[in-house]
N, C-alpha and C positions, 0 to 999 in steps of 0.2 A: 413483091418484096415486103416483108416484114416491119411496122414500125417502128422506132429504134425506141428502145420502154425508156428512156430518159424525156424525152421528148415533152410529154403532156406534163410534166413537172416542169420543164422549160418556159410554159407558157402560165402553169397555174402556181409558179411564183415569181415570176417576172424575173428569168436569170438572163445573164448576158457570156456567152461561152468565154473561157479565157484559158483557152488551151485544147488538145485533142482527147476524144470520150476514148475509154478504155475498158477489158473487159483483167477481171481478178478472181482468184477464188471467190473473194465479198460478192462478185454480181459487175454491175457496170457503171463505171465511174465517170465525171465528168467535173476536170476546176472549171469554176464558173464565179462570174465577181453576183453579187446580189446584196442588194443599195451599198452600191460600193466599193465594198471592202471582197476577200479575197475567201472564198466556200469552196467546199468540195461536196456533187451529189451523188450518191450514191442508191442504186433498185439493184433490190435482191430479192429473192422470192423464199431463200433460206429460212426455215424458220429463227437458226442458231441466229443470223443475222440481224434479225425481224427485233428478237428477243434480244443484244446486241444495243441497238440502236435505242430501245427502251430503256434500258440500262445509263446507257451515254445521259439520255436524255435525264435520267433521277438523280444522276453526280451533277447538273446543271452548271459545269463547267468548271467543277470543284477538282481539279487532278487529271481532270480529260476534257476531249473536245466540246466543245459548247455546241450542245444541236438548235441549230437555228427556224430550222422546219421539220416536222416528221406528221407519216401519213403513211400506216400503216406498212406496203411494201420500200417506201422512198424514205430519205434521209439526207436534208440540208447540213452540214458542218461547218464549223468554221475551220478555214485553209490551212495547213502549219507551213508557214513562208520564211522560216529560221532557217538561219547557213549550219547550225549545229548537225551532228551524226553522233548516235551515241555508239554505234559498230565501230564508225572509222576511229571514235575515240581510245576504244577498246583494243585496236590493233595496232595504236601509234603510242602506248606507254601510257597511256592515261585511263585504266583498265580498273583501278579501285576505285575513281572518281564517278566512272559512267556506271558502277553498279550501287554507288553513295546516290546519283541523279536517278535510275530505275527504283529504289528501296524509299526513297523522297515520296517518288508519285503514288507506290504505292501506300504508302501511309496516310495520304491525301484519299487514297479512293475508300482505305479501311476504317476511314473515320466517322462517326456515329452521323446520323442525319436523323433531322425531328419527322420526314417524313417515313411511311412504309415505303420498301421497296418494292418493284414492279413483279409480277405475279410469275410465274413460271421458271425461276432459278431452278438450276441443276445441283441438285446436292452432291457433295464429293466421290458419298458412298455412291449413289448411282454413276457418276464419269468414272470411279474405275471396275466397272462390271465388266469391260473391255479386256480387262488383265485377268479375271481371275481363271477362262478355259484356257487359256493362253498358255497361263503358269502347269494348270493340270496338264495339257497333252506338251509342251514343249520342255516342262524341270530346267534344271540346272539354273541361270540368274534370273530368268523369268518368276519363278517358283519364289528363291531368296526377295526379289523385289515386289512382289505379290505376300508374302510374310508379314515382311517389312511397314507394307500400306494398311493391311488388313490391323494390324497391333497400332497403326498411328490413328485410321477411323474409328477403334472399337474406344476411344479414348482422347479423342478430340479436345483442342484448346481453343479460346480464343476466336469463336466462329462470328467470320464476319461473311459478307458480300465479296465474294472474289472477281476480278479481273479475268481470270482460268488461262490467260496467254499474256502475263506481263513479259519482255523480251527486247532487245537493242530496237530491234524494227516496228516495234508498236507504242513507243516512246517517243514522240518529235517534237523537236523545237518550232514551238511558236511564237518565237520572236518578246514582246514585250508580256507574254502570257505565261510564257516560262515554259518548261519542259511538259508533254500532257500526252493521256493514254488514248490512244482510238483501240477499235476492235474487238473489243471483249466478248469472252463468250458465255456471262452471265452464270455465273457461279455460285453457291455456298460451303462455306467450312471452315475449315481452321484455316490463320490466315498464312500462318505459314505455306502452305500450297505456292500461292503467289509469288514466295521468292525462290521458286526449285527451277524453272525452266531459264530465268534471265542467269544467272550459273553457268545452263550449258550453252551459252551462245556467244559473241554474235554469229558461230562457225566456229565447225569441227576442230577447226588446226590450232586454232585460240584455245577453244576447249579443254584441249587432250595435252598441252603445252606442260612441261614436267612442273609438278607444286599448283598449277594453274585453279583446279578446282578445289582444296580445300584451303585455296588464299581467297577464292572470292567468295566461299560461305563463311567464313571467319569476316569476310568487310563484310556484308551483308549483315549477320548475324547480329555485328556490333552495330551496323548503321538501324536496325529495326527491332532492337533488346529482341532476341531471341536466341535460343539453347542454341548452341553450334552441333553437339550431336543430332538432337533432333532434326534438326535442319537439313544433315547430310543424310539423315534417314527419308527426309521426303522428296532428297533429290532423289536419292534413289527407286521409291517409289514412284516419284511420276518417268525417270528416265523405264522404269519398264512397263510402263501404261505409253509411254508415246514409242516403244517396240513393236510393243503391242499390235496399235494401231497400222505401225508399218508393215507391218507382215501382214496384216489382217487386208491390207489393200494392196499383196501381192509384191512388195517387193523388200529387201533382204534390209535388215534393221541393224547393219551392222555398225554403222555410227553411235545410235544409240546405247547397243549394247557393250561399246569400248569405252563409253562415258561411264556405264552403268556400273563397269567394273573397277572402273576407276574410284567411282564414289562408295563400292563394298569393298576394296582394298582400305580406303580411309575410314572406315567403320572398324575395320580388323586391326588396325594399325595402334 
């Protein structure tokens, strides 16, 4: 039997288990208290992750989780032990608020810092290389949303370090910390990017809700001085980059693509 890869970080930073390990897209998890207080570790072998967790560590706790240990594949955090949901907040009438709390942190993360950033960001124009055969052999909104991204890259504002997946589920309450991002996937560009994916969430039926999405790139827009068309042009854009994707790993994007149209109907409109 295999050793469980959390293990030797168990011993070589004196953690105490305080709950059951788990396995995520991220890799394999485990809350664990260490001197104390309440961490979460995480080994992933991903490099996205890897790259990720270097990030966390450069915002030093400035808008996201405070990494408490890191070593190359592993990652000590601290715990987010807040009763807050920004989803459940989202589906219970308080849907402007939780996207005023998502457009908060990210202002926090897009904020200047004296150091360089850590070495191997993704620039925007490479994350969407994914859309542009996509749009060639597939036309019709793929094509439009590939348009759309190609004219907002060729002409970029405002490039800072991006998050690349701010959203209701990567935003948690920790308690006297405040609201803070885990999970990033280590990005560069305009910062607008960053507010197109928390828009289409926390779920589809939220989503697609009549008026739903151009009332929350309108609070968004206003909560983070940004253009409101532009905006809706970069949901659009990333809503056919994450099609993209979905179709690319075999299955049918059609959530996506009923957002997607949603936000080129408010374009036209």
């Amino acid at each position: 039997m295999s050793r469980d890869p959390l293990q030797p970080w168990f011993e070589r930073w004196r953690l105490e288990p305080n709950g059951e390990p788990f396995d995520s897209l991220a890799g394999r998890l485990a809350p664990v208290s260490f001197q104390g207080g309440p961490a979460m570790l995480k080994v992933s072998r991903s490099a996205e992750e890897i790259q990720g967790a270097q990030l966390l560590n450069w915002w030093a706790g400035e808008g996201a989780a405070r990494v408490l240990a890191l070593d190359g594949e592993a990652v000590l955090l601290e715990r987010a032990c807040g009763a807050g949901d920004l989803a459940a907040m989202a589906r219970s009438g308080r849907d402007d608020e939780a996207t005023q709390i998502l457009c908060a942190v990210a202002g926090r993360l897009h904020s200047p810092r004296s150091a360089d950033p850590p070495a191997g960001l993704v620039p925007l124009e490479r994350w969407f290389r994914a859309l542009w055969p996509t749009a060639d052999s597939q036309g019709g909104d793929f094509a439009r949303s590939a348009q759309i991204a190609r004219s907002l890259l060729a002409e970029p504002r405002d490039r800072v370090v991006l998050h690349g997946d701010l959203h209701h589920g990567n935003v948690l309450d920790f308690g006297a910390r405040g609201w803070l991002a885990i999970d990033p996937k280590g990005l560069i560009g305009e910062r607008g990017f960053d507010f197109a994916n928390m828009v289409c969430n926390p779920d589809f039926e939220t989503a697609v809700s009549p008026g739903r999405l151009p009332r929350q790139v309108a609070v968004a827009s206003a909560a983070a001085d940004l253009d409101p068309a532009r905006q809706m042009r970069w949901v659009s854009a990333y809503l056919g980059l994450s099609a993209s994707w979905t179709l690319g790993s075999g299955e049918d994007p059609w959530r996506a693509l009923a957002i997607l149209r949603l936000a080129l109907a408010a374009l036209e409109a």
